[in-house]
N, C-alpha and C positions, 0 to 999 in steps of 0.2 A: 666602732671606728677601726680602720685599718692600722693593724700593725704596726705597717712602715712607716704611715703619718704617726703613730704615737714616737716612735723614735725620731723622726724627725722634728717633731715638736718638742720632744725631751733638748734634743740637739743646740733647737734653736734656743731654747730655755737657758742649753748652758751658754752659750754665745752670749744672749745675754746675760746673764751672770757676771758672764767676767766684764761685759762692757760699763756694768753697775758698778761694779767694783773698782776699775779704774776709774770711772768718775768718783765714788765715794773717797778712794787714796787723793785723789787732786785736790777735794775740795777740803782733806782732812790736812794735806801735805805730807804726807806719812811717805817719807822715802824709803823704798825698799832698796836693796844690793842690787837689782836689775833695773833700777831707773834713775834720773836724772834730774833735778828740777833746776831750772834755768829763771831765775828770779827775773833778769830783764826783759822775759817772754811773757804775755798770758798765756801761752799753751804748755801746758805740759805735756814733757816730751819721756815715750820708755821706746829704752833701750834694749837690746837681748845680748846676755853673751855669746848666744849659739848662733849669731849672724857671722860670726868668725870662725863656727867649726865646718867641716868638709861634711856631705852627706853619710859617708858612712862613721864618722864618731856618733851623729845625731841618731843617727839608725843602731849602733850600738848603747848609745844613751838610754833609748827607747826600749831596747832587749831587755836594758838593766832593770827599767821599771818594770816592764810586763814581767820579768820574770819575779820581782819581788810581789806583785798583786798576784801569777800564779801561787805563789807560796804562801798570800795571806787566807787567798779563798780556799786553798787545801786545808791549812791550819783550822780555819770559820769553820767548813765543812767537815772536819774532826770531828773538832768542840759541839757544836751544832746541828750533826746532820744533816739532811738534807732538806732540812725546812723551808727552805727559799724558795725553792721549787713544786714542795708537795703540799696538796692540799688538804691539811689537815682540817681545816674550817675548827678550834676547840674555842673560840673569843665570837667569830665571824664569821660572815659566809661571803669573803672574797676568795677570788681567784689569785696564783700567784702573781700572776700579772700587774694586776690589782696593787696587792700589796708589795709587791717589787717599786711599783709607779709612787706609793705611798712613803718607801723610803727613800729615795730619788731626790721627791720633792725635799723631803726634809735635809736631806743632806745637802741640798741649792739652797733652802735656806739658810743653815747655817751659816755657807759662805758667804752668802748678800748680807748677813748679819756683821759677820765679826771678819769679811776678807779674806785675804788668801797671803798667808806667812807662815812661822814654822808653828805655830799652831795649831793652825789648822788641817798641815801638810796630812794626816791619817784620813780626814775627813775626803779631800781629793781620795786616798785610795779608798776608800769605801766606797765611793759616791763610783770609780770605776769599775770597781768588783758588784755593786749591782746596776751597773748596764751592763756589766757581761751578763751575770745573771739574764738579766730584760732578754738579752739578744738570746740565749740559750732555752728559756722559756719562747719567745716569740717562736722560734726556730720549730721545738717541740710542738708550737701550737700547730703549723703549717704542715708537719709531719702525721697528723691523725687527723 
C-alpha cells in the first residue's frame, strides 16, 4: 500500500478518534474545561477557547508544542537511540514502518479507551512523535 494512503488513513483514524471520543464524553457527561453542557438541549455543545485568539497566538501556541515534542523526541532519541527507525529485526521481522504503524495504533487506542484529559495529555505527545517518525521513515523510504 502506498505511503501517502497509509498516512492518510492513520489521519483519518485520528479524526475519528476524537469523534469517538466526543461521543463517548456526551454520553458519559464528563465535562471538561473546553465544553459546555446545556441540560435544556439534547445536543451537546463544545466550545474552544482558541475561537477568541488571533492567528498568530494560535500559531505561536503551536511553536510551543512542537517545540516541546521536538525536545521529547531528542530526549527518546538519547535514551533510545535510534530505534525507531533502524531495523534492527532482534524479536521480528518488521520494517520500521511497520512497527512505527504498530505504535500508532496503540497509542489511538488508548485514547478511544480512557479519552483525551490531563491524563492522557503525554500520550497525544507520543502518539505525534511517532507520526513524525512515520513521516521521516515514509520520507526515507521515497528517498532510496
Amino acid at each position: 500500500m502506498n505511503a501517502l494512503i497509509k498516512i492518510t488513513m492513520l489521519l483519518l483514524a485520528l479524526v475519528e478518534c476524537n469523534i469517538f471520543i466526543q461521543i463517548k464524553m456526551a454520553k458519559n457527561r464528563k465535562t471538561k474545561f473546553w465544553e459546555h453542557d446545556y441540560p435544556s438541549q439534547d445536543v451537546y455543545v463544545t466550545t474552544s477557547t482558541l475561537d477568541m485568539s488571533t492567528p498568530e497566538t494560535t500559531i505561536e501556541e503551536a511553536h510551543e508544542v512542537l517545540d516541546t515534542l521536538k525536545a521529547l523526541l531528542a530526549e527518546k532519541n538519547k535514551a533510545y537511540g535510534d530505534s525507531a527507525l533502524s531495523d534492527i529485526n532482534l524479536f521480528c521481522d518488521l520494517s520500521s514502518l511497520q512497527l512505527l504503524q504498530g505504535q500508532i495504533e496503540h497509542k489511538l487506542r488508548r485514547l478511544k479507551n480512557l479519552g483525551v484529559d490531563g491524563d492522557t495529555e503525554d500520550t497525544l505527545m507520543d502518539l505525534m512523535g511517532y507520526l513524525t517518525l512515520f513521516m521521516v521513515a515514509v520520507q526515507r523510504t521515497r528517498s532510496t
